[in-house]
Backbone as numpy.savetxt, mean C-alpha at the origin, in Angstrom:
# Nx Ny Nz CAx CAy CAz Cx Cy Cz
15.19 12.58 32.24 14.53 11.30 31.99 15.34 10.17 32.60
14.94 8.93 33.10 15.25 7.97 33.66 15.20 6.58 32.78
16.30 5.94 33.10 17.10 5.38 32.06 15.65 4.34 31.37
14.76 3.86 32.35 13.88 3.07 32.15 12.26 3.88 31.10
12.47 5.28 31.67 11.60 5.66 30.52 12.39 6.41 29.31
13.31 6.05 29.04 13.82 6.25 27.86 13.64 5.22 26.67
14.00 4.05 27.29 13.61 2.74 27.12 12.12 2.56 26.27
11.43 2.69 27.13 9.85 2.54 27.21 9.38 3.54 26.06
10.40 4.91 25.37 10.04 6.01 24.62 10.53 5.43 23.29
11.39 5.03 23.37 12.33 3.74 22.03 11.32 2.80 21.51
10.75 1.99 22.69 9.81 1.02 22.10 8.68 1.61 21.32
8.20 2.88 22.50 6.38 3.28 21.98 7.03 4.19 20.50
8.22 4.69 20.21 8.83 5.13 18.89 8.69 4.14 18.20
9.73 3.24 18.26 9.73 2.20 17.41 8.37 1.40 16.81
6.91 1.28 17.69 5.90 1.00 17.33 5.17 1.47 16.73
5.18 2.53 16.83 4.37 4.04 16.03 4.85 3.86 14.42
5.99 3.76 14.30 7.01 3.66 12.86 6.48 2.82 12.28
6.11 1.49 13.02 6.21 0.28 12.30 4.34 0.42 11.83
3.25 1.23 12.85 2.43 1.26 12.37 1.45 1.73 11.33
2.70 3.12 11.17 2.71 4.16 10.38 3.08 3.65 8.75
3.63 2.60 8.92 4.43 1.85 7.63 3.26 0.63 7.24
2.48 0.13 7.89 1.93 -1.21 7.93 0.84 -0.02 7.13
0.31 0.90 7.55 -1.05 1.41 7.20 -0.39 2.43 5.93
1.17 2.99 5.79 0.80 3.18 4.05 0.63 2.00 3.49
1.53 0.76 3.49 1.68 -0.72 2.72 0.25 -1.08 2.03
-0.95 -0.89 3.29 -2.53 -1.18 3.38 -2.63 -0.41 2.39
-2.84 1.37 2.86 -3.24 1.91 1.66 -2.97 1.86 0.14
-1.83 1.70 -0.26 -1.01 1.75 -1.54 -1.51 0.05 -2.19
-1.68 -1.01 -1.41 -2.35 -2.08 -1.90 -3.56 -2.07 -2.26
-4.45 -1.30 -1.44 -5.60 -1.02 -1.70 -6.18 -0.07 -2.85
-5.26 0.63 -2.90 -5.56 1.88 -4.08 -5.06 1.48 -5.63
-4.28 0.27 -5.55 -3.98 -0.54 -6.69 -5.06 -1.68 -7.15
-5.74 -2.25 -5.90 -6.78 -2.95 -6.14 -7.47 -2.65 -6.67
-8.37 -1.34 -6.77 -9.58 -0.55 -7.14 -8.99 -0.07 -8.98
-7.76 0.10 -9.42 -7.73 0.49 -10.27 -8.16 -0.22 -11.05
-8.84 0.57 -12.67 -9.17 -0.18 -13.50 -8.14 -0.64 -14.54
-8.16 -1.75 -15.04 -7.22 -3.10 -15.44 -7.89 -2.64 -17.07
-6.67 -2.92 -17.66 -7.05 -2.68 -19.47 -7.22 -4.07 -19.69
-8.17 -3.71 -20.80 -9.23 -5.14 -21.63 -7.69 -5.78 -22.03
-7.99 -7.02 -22.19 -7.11 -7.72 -23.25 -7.29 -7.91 -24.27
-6.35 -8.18 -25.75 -6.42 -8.41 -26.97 -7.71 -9.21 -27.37
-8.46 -8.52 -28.50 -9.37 -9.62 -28.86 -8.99 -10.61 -29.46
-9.66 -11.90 -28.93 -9.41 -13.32 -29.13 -9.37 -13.24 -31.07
-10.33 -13.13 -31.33 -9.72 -13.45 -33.11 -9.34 -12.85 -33.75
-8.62 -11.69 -32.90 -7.38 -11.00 -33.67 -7.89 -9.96 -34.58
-9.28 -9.69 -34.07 -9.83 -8.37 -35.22 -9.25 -7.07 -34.82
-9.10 -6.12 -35.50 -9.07 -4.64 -35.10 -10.07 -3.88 -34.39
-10.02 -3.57 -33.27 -11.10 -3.54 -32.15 -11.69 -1.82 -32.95
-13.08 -2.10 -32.98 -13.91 -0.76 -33.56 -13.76 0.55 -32.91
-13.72 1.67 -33.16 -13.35 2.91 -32.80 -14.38 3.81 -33.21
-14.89 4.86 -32.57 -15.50 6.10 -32.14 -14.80 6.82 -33.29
């Protein structure tokens, strides 16, 4: 290999990494979005009814 496409193999490495990282970040934000969120306390403090 020649010193200039070694170079050029560093960068297209180094880009791949960084894209590979950007698209878990995406996924793992996204898959937190969709989750469902627990109710909050009822406002006048009753004991919430049960099954």
């Amino acid at each position: 290999m020649t010193k200039n496409l070694k170079g050029k193999a560093a960068i297209a490495g180094a880009i791949g990494s960084a894209a590979i990282a950007a698209a878990l970040l995406y996924a793992n934000k996204r898959k937190k979005k969709n989750e469902p969120t627990q109710p909050g306390p009822i406002p006048s403090g009753e004991q919430p009814e049960t099954d």
